[in-house]
C-alpha positions, 0 to 999 in steps of 0.5 A: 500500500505505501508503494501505490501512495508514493507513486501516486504522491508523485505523480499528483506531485510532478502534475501540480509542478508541471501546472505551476511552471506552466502558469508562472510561465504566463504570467511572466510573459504578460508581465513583460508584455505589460512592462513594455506598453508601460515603457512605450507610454513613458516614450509618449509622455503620459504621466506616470500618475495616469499610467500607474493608476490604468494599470493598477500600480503604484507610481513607485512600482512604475518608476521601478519598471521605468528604471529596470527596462528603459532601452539605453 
């Protein structure tokens, strides 16, 4: 019996994993899709109030991205 619960374990285990992966892996990709609309607004002089609040984020989160991904 314990070998049938291992297997099982590990199997449900390695799925949940596999969903996880899959879902962080999304949402990454829409984060960076998101981070770029936020950059492309920067570069057409919208305010970073106006930005911060159509996209549910602090002003001080949108500088940080501003910082972290302004082409150089």
């Amino acid at each position: 019996m314990a070998i049938a619960t291992e297997t099982t374990l590990r199997i449900r285990l390695e799925e949940a994993a596999r969903a996880v992966r899959g879902y962080k892996a999304a949402h990454d990709d829409e984060v960076e899709v998101r981070d770029g609309i936020i950059i492309e607004a920067v570069q057409a002089e919208i305010p970073v109030a106006h930005i911060a609040r159509w996209c549910g984020l602090s002003r001080p989160r949108i500088n940080q991205i501003i910082a972290e991904n302004w082409p150089r």
